[in-house]
MIDOSE-1310 file (N, C-alpha, C; in nm, 2 decimals, decimal comma, always signed):
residues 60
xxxx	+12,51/+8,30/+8,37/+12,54/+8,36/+8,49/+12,47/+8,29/+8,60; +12,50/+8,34/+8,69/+12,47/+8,23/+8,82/+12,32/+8,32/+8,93; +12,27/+8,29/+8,96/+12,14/+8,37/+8,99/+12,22/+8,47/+9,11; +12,35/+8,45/+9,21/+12,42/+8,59/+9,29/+12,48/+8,69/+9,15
xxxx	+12,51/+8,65/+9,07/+12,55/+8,76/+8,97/+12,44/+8,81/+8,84; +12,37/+8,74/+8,85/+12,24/+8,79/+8,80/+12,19/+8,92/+8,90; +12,16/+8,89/+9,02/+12,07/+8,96/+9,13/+12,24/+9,08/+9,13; +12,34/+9,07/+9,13/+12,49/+9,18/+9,18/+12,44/+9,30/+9,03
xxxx	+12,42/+9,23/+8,93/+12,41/+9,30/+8,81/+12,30/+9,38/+8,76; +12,17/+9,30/+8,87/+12,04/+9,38/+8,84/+12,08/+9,49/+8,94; +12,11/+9,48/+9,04/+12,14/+9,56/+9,17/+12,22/+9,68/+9,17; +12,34/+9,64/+9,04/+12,37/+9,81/+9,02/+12,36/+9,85/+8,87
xxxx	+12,28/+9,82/+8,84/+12,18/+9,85/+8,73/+12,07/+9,98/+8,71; +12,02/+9,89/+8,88/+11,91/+9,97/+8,95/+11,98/+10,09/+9,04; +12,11/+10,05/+9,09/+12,16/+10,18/+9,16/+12,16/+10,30/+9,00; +12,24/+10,28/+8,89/+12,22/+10,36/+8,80/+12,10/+10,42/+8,78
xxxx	+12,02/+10,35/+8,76/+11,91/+10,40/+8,69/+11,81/+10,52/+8,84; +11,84/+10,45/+8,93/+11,80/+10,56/+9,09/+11,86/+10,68/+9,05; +12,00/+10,67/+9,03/+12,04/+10,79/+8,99/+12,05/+10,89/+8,90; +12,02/+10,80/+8,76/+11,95/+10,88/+8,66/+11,80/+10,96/+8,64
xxxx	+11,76/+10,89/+8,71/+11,60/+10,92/+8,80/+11,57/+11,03/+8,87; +11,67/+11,05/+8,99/+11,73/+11,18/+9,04/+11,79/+11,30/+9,00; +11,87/+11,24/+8,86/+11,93/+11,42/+8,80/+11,79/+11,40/+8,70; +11,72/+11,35/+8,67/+11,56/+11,39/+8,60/+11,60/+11,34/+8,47
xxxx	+11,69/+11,25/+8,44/+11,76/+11,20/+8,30/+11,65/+11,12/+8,25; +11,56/+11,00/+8,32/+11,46/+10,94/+8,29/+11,34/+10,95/+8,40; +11,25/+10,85/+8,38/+11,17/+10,91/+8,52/+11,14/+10,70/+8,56; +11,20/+10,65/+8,51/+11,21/+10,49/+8,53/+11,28/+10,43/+8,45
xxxx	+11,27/+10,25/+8,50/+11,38/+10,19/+8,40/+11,32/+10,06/+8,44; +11,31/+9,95/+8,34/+11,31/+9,81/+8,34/+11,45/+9,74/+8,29; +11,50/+9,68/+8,41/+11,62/+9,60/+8,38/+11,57/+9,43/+8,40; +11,60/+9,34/+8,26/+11,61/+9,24/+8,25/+11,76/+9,19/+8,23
xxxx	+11,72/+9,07/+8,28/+11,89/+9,00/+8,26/+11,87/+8,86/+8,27; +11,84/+8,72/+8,16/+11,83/+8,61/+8,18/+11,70/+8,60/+8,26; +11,56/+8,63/+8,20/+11,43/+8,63/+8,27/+11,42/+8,65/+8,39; +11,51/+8,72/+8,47/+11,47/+8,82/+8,61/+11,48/+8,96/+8,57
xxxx	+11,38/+9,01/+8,58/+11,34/+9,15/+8,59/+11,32/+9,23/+8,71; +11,39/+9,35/+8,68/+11,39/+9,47/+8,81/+11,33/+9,61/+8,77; +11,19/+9,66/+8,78/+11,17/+9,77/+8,81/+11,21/+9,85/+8,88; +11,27/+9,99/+8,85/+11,30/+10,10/+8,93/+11,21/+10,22/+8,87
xxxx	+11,20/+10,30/+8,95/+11,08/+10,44/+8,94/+10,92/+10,41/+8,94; +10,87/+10,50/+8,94/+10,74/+10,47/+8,94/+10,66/+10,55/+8,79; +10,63/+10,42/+8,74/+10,57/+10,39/+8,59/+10,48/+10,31/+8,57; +10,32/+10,32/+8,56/+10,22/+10,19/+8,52/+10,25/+10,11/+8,43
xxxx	+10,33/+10,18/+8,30/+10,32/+10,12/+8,18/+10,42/+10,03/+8,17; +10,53/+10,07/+8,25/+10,64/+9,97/+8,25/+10,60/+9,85/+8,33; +10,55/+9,86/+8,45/+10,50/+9,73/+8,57/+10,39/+9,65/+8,44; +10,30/+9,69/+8,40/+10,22/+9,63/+8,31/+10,29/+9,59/+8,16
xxxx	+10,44/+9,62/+8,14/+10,50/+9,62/+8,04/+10,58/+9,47/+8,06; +10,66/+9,53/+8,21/+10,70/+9,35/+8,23/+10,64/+9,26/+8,29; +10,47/+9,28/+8,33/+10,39/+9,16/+8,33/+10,35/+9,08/+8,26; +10,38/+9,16/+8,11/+10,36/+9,07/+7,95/+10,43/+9,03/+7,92
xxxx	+10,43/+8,89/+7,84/+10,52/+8,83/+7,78/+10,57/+8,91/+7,67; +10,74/+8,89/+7,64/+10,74/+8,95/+7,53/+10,76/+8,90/+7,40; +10,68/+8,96/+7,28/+10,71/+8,90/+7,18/+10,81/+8,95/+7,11; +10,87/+9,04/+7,10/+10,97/+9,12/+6,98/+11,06/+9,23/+7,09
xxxx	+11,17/+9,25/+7,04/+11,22/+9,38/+7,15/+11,18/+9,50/+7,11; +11,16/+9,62/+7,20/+11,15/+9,77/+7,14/+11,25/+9,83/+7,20; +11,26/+9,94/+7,11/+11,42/+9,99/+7,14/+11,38/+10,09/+7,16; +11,43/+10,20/+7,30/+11,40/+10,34/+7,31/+11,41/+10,41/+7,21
């Protein structure tokens, strides 16, 4: 993908996840896509979660 459809894809990713945030469905979200990363909500563990490299995936 091209880094404007990378950034179109994280962009309503993040509109989702705002809104799942809002009906109280989660209370944050990390969206990766091709090593750009987008936090939404406010979460330490997640900001410190995608300042680490990662070694393995975890699955909610």
């Amino acid at each position: 993908l091209s880094d404007e459809e990378i950034g179109l894809a994280l962009s309503f990713g993040a509109t989702t996840a705002r809104k799942l945030i809002e009906r109280g469905v989660i209370v944050a979200a990390a969206l990766n896509l091709q090593g750009q990363t987008r936090l939404v909500g406010q979460c330490a563990s997640l900001r410190q979660a995608a300042s680490t490299p990662a070694r393995s995936l975890a699955h909610a």
